[in-house]
Structures are given as C-alpha cells and as structure tokens.
VOPAGU-2260 file (C-alpha; in pm, 1 decimal, decimal comma):
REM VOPAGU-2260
SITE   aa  ch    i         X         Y         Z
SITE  UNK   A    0   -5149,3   -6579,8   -6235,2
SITE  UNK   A    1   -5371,9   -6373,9   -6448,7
SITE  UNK   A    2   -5206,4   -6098,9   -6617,8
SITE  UNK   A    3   -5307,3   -5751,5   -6583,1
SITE  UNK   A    4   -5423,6   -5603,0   -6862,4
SITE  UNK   A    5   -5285,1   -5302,1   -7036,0
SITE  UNK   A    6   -5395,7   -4994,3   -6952,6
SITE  UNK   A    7   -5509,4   -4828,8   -7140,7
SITE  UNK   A    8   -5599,9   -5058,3   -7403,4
SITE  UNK   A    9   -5310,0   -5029,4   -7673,9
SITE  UNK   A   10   -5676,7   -5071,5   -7929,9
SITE  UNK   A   11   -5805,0   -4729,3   -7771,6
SITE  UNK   A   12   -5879,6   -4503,0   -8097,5
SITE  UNK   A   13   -5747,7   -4156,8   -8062,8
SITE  UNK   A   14   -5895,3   -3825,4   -8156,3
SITE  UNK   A   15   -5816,1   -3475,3   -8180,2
SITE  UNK   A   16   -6005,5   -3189,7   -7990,4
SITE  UNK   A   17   -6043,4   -2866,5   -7944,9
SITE  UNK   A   18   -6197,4   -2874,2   -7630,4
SITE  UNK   A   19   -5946,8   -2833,2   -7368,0
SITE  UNK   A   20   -5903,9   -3113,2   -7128,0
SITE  UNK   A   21   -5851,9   -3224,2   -6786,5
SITE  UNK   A   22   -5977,9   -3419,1   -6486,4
SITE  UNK   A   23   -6331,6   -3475,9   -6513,2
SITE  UNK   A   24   -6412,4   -3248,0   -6886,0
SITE  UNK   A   25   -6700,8   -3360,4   -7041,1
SITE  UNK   A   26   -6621,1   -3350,8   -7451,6
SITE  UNK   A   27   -6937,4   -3381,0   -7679,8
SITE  UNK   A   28   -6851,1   -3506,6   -7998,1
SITE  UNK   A   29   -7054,1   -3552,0   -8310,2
SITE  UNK   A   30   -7003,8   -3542,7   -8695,1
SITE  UNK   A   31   -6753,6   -3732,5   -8885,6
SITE  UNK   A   32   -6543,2   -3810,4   -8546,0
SITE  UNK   A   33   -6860,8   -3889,8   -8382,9
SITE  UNK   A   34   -6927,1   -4167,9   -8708,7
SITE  UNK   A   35   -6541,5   -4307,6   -8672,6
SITE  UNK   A   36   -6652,9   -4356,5   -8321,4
SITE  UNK   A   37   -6953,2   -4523,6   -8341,3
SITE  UNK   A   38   -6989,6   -4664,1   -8641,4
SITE  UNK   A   39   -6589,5   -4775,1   -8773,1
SITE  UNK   A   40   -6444,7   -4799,6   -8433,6
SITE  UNK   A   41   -6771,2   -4923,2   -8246,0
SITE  UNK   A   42   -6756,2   -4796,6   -7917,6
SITE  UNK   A   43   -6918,0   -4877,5   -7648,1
SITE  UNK   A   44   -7069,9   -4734,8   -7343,8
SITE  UNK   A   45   -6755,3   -4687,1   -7094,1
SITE  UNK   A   46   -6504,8   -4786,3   -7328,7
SITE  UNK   A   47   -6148,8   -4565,1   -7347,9
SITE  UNK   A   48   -6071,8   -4317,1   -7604,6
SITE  UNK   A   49   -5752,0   -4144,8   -7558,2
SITE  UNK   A   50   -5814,7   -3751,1   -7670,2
SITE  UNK   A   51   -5500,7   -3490,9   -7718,7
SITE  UNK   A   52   -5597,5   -3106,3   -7760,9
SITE  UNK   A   53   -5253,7   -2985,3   -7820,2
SITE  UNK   A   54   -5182,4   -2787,6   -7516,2
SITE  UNK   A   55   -5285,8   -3078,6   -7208,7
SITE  UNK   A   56   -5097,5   -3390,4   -7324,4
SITE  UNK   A   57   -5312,5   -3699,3   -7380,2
SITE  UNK   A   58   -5578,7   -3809,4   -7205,2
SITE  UNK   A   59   -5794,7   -4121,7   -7128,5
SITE  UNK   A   60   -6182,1   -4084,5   -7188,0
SITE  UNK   A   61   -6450,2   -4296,9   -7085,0
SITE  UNK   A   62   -6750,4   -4300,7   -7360,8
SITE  UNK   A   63   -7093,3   -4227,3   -7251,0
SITE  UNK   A   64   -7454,7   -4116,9   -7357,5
SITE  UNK   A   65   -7401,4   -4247,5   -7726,5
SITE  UNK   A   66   -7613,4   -4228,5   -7983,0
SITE  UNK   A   67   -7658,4   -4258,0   -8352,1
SITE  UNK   A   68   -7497,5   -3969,8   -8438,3
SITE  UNK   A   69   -7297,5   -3801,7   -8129,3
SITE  UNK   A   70   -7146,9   -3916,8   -7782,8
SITE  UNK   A   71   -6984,6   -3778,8   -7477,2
SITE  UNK   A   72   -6625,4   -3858,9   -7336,9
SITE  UNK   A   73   -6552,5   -3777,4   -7051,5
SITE  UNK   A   74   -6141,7   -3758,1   -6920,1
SITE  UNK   A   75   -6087,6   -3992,1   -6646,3
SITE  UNK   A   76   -5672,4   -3985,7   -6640,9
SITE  UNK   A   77   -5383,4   -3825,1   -6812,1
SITE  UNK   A   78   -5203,2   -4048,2   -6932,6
SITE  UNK   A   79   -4879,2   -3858,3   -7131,6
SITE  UNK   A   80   -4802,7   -3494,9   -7017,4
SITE  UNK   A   81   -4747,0   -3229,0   -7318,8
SITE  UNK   A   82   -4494,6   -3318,2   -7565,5
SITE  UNK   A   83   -4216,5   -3093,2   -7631,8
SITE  UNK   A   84   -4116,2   -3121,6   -8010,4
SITE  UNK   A   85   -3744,6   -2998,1   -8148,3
SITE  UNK   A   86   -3697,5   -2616,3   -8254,5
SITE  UNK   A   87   -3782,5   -2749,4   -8625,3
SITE  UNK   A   88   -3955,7   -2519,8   -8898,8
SITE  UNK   A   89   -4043,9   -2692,7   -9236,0
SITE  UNK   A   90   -4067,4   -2420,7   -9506,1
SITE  UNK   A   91   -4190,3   -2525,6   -9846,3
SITE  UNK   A   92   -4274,8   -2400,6  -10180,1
SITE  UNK   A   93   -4661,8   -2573,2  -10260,5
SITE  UNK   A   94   -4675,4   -2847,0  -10472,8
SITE  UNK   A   95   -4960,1   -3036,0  -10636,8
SITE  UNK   A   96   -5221,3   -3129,8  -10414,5
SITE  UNK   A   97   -5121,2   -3537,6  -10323,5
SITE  UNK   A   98   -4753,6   -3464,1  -10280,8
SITE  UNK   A   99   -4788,5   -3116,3  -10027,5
SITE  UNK   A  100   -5036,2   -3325,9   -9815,1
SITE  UNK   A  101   -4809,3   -3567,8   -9786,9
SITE  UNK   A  102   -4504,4   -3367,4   -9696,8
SITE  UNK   A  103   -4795,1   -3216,2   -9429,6
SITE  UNK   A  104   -4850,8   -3565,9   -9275,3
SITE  UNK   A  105   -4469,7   -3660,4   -9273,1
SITE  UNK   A  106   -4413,3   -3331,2   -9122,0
SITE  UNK   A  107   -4613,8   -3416,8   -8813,3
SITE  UNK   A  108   -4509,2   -3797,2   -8809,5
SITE  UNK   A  109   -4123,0   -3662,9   -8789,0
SITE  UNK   A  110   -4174,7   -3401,5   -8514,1
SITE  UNK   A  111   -4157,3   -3059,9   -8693,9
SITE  UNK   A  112   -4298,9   -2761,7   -8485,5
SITE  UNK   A  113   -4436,9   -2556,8   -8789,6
SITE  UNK   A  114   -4478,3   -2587,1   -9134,5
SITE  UNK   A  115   -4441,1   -2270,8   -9372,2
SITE  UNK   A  116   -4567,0   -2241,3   -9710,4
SITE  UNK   A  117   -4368,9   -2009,4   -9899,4
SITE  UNK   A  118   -4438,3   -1900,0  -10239,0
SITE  UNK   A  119   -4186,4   -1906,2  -10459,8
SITE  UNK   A  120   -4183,6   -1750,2  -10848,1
SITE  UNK   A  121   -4159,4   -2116,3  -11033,5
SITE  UNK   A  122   -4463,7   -2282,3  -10786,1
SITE  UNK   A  123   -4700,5   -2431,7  -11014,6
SITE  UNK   A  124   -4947,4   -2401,1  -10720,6
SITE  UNK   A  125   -4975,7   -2039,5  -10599,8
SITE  UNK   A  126   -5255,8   -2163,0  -10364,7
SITE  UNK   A  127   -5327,0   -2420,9  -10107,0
SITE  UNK   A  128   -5635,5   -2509,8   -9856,8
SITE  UNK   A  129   -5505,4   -2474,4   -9567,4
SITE  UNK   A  130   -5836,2   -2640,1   -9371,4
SITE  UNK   A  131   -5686,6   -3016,5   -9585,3
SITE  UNK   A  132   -5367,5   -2935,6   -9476,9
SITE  UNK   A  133   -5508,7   -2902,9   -9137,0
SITE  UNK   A  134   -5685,8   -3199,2   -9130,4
SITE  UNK   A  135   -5373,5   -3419,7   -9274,8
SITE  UNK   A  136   -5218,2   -3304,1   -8961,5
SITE  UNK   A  137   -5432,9   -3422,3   -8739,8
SITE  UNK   A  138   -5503,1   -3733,1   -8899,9
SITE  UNK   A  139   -5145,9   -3815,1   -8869,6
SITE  UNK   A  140   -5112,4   -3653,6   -8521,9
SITE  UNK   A  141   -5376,7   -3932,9   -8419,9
SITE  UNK   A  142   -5235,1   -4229,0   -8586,6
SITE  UNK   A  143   -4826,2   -4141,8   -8476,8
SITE  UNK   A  144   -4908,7   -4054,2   -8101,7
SITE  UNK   A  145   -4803,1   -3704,0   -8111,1
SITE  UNK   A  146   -4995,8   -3467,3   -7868,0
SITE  UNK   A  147   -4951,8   -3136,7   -8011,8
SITE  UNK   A  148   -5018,8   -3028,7   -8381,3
SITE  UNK   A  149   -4704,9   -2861,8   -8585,6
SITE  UNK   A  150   -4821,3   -2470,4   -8639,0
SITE  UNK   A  151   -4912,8   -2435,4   -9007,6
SITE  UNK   A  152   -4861,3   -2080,2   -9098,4
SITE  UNK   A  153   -5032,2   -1885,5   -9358,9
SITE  UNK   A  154   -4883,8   -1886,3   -9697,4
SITE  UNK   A  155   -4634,4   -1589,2   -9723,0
SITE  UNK   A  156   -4392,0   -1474,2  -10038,4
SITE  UNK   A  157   -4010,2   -1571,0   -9998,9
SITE  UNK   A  158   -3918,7   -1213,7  -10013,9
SITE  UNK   A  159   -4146,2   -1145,5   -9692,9
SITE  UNK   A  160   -4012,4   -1450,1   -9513,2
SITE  UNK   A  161   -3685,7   -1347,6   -9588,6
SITE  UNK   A  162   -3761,3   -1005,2   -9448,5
SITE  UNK   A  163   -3891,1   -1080,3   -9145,0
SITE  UNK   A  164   -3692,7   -1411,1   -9083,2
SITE  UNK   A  165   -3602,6   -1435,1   -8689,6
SITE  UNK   A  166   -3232,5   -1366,4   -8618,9
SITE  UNK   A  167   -3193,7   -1645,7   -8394,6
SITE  UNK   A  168   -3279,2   -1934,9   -8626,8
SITE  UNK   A  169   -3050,0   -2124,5   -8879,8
SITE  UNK   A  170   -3235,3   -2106,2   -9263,4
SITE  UNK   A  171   -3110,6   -2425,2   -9393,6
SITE  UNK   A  172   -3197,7   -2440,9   -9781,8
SITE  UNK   A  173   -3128,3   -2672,2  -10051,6
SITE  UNK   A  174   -2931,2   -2558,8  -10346,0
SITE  UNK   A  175   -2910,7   -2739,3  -10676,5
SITE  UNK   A  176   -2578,5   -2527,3  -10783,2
SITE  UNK   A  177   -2428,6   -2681,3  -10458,3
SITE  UNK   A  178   -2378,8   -2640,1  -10102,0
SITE  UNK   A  179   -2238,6   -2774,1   -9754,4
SITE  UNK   A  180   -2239,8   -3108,5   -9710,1
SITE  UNK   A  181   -2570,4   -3205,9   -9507,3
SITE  UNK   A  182   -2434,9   -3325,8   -9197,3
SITE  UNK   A  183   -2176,9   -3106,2   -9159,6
SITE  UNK   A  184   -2417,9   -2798,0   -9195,0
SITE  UNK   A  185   -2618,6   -2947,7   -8910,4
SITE  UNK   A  186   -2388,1   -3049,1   -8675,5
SITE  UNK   A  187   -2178,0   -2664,3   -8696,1
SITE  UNK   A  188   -2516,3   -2504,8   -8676,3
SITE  UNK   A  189   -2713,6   -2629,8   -8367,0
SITE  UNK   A  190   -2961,5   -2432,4   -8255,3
SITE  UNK   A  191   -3345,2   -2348,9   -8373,5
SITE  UNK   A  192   -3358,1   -2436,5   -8750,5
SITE  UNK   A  193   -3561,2   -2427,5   -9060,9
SITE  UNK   A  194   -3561,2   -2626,1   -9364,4
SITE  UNK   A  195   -3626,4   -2427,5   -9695,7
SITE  UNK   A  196   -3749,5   -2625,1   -9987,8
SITE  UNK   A  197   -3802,5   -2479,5  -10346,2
SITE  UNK   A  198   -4109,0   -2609,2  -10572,1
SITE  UNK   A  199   -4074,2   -2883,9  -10822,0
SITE  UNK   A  200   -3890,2   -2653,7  -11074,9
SITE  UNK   A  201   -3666,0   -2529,9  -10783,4
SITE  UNK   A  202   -3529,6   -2147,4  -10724,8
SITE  UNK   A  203   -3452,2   -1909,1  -10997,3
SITE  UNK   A  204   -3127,0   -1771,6  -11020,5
SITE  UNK   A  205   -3240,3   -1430,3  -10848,6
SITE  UNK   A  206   -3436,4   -1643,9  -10502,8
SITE  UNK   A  207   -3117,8   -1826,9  -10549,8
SITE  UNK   A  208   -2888,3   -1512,3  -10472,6
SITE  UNK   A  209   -3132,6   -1375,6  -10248,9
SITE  UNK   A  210   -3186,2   -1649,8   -9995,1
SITE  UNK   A  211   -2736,2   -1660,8   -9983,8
SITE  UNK   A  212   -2709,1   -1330,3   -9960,6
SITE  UNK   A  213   -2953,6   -1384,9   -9634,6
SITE  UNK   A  214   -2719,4   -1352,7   -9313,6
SITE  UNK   A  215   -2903,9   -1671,4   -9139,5
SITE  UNK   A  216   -2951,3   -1859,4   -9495,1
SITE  UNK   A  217   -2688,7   -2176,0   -9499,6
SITE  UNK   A  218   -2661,8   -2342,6   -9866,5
SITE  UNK   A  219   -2652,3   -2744,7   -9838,2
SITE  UNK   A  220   -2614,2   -3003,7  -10056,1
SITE  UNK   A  221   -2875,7   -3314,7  -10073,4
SITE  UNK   A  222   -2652,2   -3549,1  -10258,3
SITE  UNK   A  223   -2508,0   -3647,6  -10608,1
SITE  UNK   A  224   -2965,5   -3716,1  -10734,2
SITE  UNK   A  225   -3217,7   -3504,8  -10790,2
SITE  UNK   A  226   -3463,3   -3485,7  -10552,7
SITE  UNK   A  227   -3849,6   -3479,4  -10580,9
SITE  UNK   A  228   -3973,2   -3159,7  -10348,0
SITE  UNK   A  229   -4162,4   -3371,8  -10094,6
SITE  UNK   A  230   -3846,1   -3605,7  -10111,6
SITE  UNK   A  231   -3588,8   -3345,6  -10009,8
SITE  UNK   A  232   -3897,8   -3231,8   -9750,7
SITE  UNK   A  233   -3876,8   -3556,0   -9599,6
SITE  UNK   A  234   -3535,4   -3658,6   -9591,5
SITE  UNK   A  235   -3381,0   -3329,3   -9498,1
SITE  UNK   A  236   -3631,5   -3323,5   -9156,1
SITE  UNK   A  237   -3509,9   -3681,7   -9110,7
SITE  UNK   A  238   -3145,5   -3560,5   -9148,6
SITE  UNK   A  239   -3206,6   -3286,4   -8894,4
SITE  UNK   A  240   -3373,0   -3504,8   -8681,7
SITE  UNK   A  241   -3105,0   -3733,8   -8672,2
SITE  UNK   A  242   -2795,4   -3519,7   -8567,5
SITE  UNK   A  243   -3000,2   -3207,6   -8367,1
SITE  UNK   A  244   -3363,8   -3318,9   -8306,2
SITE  UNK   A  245   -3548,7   -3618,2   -8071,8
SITE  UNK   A  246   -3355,8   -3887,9   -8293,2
SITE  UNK   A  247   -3025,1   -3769,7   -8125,5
C-alpha cells in the first residue's frame, strides 16, 4: 500500500507577510522574497508555500502566475491556528552589530513576545537599525516555525523604562555584585516577566541602585562566570523558559 504523502510537504519554504490571510487571499509577492521563491527555492506553478502574517496562524499557499521577478500565492488551507507565545519581554542594552542581531534571532527562536532595547550609560552602541533587527526576526520566525513576530519596541533610556514599567510584570535583571539564585527567582515569581540585560561593560553603580530600588526589579545571579551580553540574553530566556514559559 502506497503511502500517503505528507501534507503539506515538510520541503514547503515559508515566508513572512504582511498581507493578511485567509481562505481564498490572493498574496502578490515580488522582490527579494519573490527571488528566494523563484530562483533559490524554485517553485513551481501550484506548488505549496506555507505563509504566516502574525495575526492568522499559518497558512498553505498554492503558487501561481509566476514570473521572472514576482508570483501570486494564493491560501488554500490553514494549517496551524495563531500561536500564543509566554508573557516574556527581552530587554537589552545594544551591543555591536553581529552579537544584538543575534540575541534578535534567538529571541524569536526561544519564544519571547517583545524585545526592548534599552539604553544604558556604558552602551558602546547608542544606536541600532531597527528595520535589520526586523528582518533577523523574521528570518528566524520562518526558519523555527513560529507564526507571530516578537514586538520590537523602539529604543527607550533605562530611566524612562523604569518610569513607566507596568506594575504587573516581574523585572528580572542580572547583577554582577550578586543576586537570587536563577531558579529560585523564577519559580517565586510566576507571572508576566522581563529579562533586563546590561551592555558589554554592564550597569554603573548608580543604574545599579536604581533598577533595585525599582519595586518590580528582582536582582539574580547568572552563575560563578562572566557572561558575554548576548550570552546572559540567551541563557536567561532559556532559564525562564524552562521553569515558567512553553518548555514547562
């Protein structure tokens, strides 16, 4: 007995839109996704390309009117509802230009709802392009299966995020003078969380004071080494992940 194929086809390439989908939408696509398409993926006339927009889960697209340089899918079947992520803000000082992008696409890969650039008074970078970080995120939304993108947030100061920090969320952040153990931090603080991480020189003495003195702020300790930024980024959202998030 023959046996039935997988559908859809676990080689489907998947792509990020903004267009929002459903039963029968008609996407046009062109430009670079248009190229990866047609010319890396080479896709044919009715083959499946599986599309997420963010807000209508995933979707299965058949491939039509193609040519050199732009095609048309159109949705044929949902085939994952929307995702709901954990309650999980990543909040991070920027850091040179290889290492933030990759706590960007780790960020998505790991679940985070929102990643928050803060600016912190030792940051060797006191700007970022947000459009890269962008496009990190979707390139590692398409490649991990996720079907929504993390919020990225505009880079603010810590003294405004501090300020108008939500009363209902935990500000985990990691202190170099010492703090909770990790896992005991998590597990007595469940609930909607954030991760603060300082820049490669870390906090000075008065962020330091100001972040404790913070009624939602809890101190924690990442262990006995000393931690690259995008390091503690990474580990401390798999930590979280692990005793509160979808790893529980």
């Amino acid at each position: 007995m023959t046996a039935t194929p997988a559908w859809p086809p676990q080689s489907a390439p998947r792509l990020h839109v903004e267009t929002q989908l459903g039963d029968g939408v008609s996407v046009p696509v062109d430009g670079n996704p248009a190229h990866y398409l047609i010319s890396v993926m080479r896709v044919k006339p009715d083959d499946i390309v599986l599309l997420f927009d963010g807000r209508s889960g995933e979707w299965a697209a058949r491939a039509r009117d193609i040519r050199k340089r732009d095609l048309i899918l159109e949705c044929i079947r949902q085939t994952r509802p929307p995702e709901s992520v954990p309650d999980f803000w990543l909040c991070c000082a920027p850091i040179k230009k290889g290492r933030i992008d990759l706590i960007a696409e780790k960020a998505c890969e790991l679940g985070v709802a929102k990643l928050q650039p803060v600016l912190t008074r030792r940051a060797v970078v006191d700007k970022l392009n947000l459009d890269r970080l962008h496009a990190h995120l979707v390139e590692a939304a398409e490649q991990c299966g996720r079907t929504s993108l993390p919020d990225l947030a505009a880079m603010v100061k810590l003294d405004a995020l501090l300020r108008d920090w939500p009363q209902d969320r935990h500000l985990f952040f990691a202190d170099e003078t010492g703090g909770a153990p990790l896992a005991a931090a998590f597990a007595s603080h469940p609930g909607p969380a954030a991760f603060l991480i300082g820049p490669e020189g870390g906090f000075d003495p008065a962020e330091r004071e100001a972040i404790r003195a913070h009624p939602r702020a809890v101190a924690v300790s990442l262990g006995p080494r000393i931690l690259r930024a995008e390091t503690a980024a990474i580990a401390a959202t798999a930590a979280w992940m692990t005793l509160n998030g979808d790893w529980h």
